[in-house]
MARMARDREN-732733 format. One record per residue: residue in three letters; residue number from 1; x, y, z of N, C-alpha, C in turn. Coordinates in steps of 0.1 Angstrom, whole numbers. Atoms other than C-alpha are relative to their C-alpha. Example, Ala and Ser with C-alpha at 12.3 -4.5 7.8 and 13.67 -1.06 7.14 Angstrom:
BEGIN
{type ALA | seq 1 | n_x 9 | n_y -12 | n_z 0 | ca_x 123 | ca_y -45 | ca_z 78 | c_x 9 | c_y 12 | c_z 0} $
{type SER | seq 2 | n_x -9 | n_y -11 | n_z 0 | ca_x 137 | ca_y -11 | ca_z 71 | c_x -8 | c_y 11 | c_z 8} $
***
This chain:
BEGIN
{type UNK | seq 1 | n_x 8 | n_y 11 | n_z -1 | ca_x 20 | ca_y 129 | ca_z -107 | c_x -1 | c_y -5 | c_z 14} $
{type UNK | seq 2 | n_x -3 | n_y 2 | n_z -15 | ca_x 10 | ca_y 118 | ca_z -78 | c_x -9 | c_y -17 | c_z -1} $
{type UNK | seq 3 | n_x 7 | n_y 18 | n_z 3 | ca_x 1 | ca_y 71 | ca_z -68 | c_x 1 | c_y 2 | c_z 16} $
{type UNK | seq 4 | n_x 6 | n_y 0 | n_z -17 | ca_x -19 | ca_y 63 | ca_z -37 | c_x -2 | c_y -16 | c_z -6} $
{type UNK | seq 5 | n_x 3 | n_y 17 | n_z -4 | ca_x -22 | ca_y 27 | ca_z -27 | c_x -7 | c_y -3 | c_z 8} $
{type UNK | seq 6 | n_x 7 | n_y 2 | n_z -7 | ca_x -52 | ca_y 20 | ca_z -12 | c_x -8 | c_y -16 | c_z 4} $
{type UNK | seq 7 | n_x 8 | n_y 15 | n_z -5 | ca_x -65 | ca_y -13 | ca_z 9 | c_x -16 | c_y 4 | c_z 5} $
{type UNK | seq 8 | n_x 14 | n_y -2 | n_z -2 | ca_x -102 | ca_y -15 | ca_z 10 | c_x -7 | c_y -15 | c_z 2} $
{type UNK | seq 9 | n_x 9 | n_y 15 | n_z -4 | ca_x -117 | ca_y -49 | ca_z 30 | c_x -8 | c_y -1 | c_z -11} $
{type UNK | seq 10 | n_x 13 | n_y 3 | n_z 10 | ca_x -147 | ca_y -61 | ca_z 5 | c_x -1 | c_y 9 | c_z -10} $
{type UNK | seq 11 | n_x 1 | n_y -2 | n_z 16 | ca_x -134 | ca_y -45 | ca_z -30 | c_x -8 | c_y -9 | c_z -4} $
{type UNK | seq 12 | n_x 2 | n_y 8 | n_z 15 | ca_x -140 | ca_y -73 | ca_z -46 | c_x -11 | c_y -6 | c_z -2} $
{type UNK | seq 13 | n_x 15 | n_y 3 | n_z 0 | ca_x -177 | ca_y -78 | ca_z -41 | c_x -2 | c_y 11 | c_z -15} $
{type UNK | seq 14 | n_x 2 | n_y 0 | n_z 13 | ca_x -191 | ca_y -70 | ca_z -78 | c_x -6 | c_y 14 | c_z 2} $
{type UNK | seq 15 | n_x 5 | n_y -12 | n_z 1 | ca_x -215 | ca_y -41 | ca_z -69 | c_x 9 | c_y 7 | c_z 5} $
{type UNK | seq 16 | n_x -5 | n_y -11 | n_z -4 | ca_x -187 | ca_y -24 | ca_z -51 | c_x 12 | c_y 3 | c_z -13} $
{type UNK | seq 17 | n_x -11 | n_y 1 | n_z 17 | ca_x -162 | ca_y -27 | ca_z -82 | c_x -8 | c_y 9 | c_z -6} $
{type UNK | seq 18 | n_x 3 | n_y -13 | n_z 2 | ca_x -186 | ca_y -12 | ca_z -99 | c_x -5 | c_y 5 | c_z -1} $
{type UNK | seq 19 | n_x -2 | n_y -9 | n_z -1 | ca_x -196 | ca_y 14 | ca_z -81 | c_x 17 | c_y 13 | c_z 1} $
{type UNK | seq 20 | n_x -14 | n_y -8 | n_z 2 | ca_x -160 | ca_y 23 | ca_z -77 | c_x 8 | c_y 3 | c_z -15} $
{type UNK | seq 21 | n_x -4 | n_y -2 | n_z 10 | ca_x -155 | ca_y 23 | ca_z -112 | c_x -8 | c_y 12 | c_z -10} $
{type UNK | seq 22 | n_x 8 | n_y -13 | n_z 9 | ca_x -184 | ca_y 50 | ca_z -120 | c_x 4 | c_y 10 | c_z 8} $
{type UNK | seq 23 | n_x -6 | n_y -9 | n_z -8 | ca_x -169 | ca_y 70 | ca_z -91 | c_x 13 | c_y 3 | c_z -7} $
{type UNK | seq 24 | n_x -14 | n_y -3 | n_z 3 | ca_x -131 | ca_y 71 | ca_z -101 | c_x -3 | c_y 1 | c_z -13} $
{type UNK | seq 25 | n_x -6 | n_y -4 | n_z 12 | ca_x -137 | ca_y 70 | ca_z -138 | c_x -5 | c_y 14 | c_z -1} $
{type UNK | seq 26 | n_x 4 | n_y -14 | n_z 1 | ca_x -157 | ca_y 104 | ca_z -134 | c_x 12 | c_y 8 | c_z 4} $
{type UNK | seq 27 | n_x -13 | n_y -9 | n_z -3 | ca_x -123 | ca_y 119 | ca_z -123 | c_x 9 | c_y -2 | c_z -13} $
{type UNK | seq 28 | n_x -7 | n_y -1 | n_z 12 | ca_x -103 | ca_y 136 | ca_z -150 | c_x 13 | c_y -5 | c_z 3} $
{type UNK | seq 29 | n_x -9 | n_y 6 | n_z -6 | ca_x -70 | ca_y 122 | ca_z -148 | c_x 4 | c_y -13 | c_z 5} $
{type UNK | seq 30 | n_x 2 | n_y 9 | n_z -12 | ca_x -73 | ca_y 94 | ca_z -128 | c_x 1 | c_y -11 | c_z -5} $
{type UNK | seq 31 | n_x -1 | n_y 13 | n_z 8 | ca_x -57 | ca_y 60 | ca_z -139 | c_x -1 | c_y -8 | c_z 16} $
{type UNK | seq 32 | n_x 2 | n_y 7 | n_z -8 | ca_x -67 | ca_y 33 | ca_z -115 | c_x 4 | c_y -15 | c_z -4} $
{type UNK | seq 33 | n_x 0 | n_y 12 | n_z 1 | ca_x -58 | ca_y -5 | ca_z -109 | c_x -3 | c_y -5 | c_z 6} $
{type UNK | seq 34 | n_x 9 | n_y 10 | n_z -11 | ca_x -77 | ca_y -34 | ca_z -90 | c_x 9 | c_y -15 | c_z 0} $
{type UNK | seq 35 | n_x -5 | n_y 11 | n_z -5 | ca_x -59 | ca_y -60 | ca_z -72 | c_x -11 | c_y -7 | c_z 7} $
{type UNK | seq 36 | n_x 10 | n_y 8 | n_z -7 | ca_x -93 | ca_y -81 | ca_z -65 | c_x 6 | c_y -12 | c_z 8} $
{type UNK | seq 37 | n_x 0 | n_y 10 | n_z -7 | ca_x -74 | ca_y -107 | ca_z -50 | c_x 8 | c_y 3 | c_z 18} $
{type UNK | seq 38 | n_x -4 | n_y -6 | n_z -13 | ca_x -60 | ca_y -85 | ca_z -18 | c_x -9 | c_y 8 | c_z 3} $
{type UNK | seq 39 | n_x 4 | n_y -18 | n_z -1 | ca_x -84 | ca_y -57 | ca_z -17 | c_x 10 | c_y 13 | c_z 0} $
{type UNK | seq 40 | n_x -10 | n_y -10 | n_z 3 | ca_x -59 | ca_y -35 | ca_z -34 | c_x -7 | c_y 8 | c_z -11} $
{type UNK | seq 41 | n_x 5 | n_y -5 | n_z 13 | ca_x -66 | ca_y -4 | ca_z -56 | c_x 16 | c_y 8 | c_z -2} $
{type UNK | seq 42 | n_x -6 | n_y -8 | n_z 0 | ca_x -39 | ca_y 13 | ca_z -69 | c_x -2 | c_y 13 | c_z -11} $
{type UNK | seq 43 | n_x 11 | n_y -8 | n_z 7 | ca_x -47 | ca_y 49 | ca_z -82 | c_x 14 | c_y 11 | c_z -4} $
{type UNK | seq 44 | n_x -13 | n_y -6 | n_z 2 | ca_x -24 | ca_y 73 | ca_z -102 | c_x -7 | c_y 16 | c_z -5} $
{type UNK | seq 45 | n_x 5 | n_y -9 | n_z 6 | ca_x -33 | ca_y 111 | ca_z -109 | c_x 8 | c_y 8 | c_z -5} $
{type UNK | seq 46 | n_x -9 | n_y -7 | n_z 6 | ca_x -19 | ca_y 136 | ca_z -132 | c_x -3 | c_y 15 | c_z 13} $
{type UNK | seq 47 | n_x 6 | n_y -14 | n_z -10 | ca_x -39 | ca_y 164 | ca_z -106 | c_x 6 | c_y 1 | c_z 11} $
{type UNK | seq 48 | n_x -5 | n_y -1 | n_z -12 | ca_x -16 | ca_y 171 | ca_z -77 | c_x -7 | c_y 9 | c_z 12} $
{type UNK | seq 49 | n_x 6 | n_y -2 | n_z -14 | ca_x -42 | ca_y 186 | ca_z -59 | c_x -11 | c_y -9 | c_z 4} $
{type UNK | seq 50 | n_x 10 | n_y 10 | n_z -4 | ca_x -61 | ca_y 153 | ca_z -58 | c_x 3 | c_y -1 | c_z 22} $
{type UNK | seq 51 | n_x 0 | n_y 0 | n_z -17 | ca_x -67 | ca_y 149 | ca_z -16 | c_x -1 | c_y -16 | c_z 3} $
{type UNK | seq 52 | n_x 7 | n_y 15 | n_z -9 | ca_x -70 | ca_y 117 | ca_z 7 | c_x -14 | c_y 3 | c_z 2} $
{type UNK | seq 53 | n_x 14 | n_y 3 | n_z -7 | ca_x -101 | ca_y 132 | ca_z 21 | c_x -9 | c_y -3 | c_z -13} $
{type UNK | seq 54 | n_x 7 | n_y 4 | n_z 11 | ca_x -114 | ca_y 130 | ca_z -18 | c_x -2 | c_y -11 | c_z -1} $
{type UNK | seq 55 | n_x 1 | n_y 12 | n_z -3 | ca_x -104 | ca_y 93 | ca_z -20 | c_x -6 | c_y -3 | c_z 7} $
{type UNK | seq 56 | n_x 7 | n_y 6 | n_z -13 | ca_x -115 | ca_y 87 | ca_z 13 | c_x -17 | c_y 4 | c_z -1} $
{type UNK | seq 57 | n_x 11 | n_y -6 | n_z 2 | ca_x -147 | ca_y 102 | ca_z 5 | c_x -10 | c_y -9 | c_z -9} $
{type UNK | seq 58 | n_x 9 | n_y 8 | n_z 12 | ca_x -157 | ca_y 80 | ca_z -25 | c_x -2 | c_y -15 | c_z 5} $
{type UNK | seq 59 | n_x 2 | n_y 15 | n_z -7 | ca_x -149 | ca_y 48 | ca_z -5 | c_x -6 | c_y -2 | c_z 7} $
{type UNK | seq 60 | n_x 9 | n_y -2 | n_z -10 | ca_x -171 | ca_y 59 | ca_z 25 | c_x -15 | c_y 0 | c_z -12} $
{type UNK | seq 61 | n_x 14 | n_y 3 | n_z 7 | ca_x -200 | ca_y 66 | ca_z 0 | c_x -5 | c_y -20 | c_z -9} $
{type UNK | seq 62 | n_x 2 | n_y 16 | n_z -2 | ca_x -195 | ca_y 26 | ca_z -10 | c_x 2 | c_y -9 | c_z 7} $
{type UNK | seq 63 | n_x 0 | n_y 9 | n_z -13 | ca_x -194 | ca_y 13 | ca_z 25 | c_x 15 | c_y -6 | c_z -2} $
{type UNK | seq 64 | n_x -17 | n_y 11 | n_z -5 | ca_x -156 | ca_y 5 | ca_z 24 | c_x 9 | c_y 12 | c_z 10} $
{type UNK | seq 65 | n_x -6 | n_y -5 | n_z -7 | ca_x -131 | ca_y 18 | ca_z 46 | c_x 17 | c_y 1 | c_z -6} $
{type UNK | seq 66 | n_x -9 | n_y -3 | n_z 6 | ca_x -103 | ca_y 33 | ca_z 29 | c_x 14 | c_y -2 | c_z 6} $
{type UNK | seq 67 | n_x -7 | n_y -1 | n_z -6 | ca_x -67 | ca_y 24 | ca_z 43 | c_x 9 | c_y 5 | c_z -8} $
{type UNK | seq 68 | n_x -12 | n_y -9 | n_z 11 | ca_x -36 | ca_y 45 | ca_z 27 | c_x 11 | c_y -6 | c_z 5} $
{type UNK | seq 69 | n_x -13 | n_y 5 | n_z -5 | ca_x -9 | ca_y 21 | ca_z 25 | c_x 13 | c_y 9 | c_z -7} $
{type UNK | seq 70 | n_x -12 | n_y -10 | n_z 3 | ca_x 29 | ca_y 37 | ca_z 25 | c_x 0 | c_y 12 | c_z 1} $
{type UNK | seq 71 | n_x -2 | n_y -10 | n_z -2 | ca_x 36 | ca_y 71 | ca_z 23 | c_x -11 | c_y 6 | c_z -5} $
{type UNK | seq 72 | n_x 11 | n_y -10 | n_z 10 | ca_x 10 | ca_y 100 | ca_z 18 | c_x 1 | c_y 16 | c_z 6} $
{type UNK | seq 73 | n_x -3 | n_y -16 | n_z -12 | ca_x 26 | ca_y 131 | ca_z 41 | c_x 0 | c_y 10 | c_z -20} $
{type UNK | seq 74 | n_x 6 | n_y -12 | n_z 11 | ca_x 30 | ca_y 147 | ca_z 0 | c_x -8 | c_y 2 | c_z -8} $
{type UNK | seq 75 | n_x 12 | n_y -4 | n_z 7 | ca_x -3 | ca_y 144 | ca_z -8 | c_x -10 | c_y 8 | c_z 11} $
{type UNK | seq 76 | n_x 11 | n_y -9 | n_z -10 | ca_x -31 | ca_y 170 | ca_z 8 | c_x -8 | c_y -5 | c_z 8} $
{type UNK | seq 77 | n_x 11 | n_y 3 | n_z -7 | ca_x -49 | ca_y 161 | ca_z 31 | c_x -11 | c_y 6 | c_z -4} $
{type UNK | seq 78 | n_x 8 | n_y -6 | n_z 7 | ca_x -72 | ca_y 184 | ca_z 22 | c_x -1 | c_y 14 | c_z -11} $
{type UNK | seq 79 | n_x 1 | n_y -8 | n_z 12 | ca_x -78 | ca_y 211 | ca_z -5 | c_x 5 | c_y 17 | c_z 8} $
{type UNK | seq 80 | n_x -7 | n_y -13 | n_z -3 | ca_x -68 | ca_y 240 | ca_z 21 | c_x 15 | c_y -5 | c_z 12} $
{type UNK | seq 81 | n_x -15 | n_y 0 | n_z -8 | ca_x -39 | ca_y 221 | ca_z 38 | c_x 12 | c_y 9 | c_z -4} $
{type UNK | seq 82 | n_x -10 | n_y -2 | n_z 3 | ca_x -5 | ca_y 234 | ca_z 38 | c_x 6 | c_y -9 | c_z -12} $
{type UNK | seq 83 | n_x -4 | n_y 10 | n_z 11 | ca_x 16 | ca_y 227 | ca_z 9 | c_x 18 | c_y 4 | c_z -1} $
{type UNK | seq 84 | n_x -13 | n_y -3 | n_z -4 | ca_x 56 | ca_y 227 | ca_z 11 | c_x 3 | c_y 11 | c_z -9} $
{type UNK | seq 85 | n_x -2 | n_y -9 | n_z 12 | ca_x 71 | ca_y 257 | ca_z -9 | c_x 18 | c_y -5 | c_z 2} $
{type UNK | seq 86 | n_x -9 | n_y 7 | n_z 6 | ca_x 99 | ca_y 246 | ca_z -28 | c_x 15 | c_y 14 | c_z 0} $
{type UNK | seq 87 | n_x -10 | n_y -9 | n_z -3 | ca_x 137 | ca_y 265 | ca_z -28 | c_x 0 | c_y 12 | c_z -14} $
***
């Protein structure tokens, strides 16, 4: 499982809600929560090859600027990054 915690300026304007909600629910997997009163999303997926650049991707198509609060070094950057191999 993998939880990204994302700060996004002007969530909580109504069209961007939701559009963000026809975007993320089209993802299989993909349990989401909305902190409208910080611009907070926080996003949980069972798919461990979900990416940042994916997130980051859906935020740019609704004019927000995606920021990845805490840790995100073991999630992909992208779909051909490196990926740690385990012992």
């Amino acid at each position: 499982m993998v939880e990204i915690e994302v700060y996004a300026r002007g969530l909580r304007a109504p069209d961007r809600l939701l559009g963000l909600d026809l975007e993320l629910g089209a993802i299989p997997g993909l349990r989401y929560k909305v902190d409208a009163l910080h611009d907070i999303i926080f996003l949980e997926s069972d798919d461990p090859a979900i990416s940042l650049e994916e997130i980051g991707s859906i935020f740019r198509k609704l004019d927000l600027e995606a920021r990845f609060v805490g840790q995100t070094h073991s999630i992909a950057q992208s779909q051909t990054a490196t990926q740690v191999i385990g012992p």
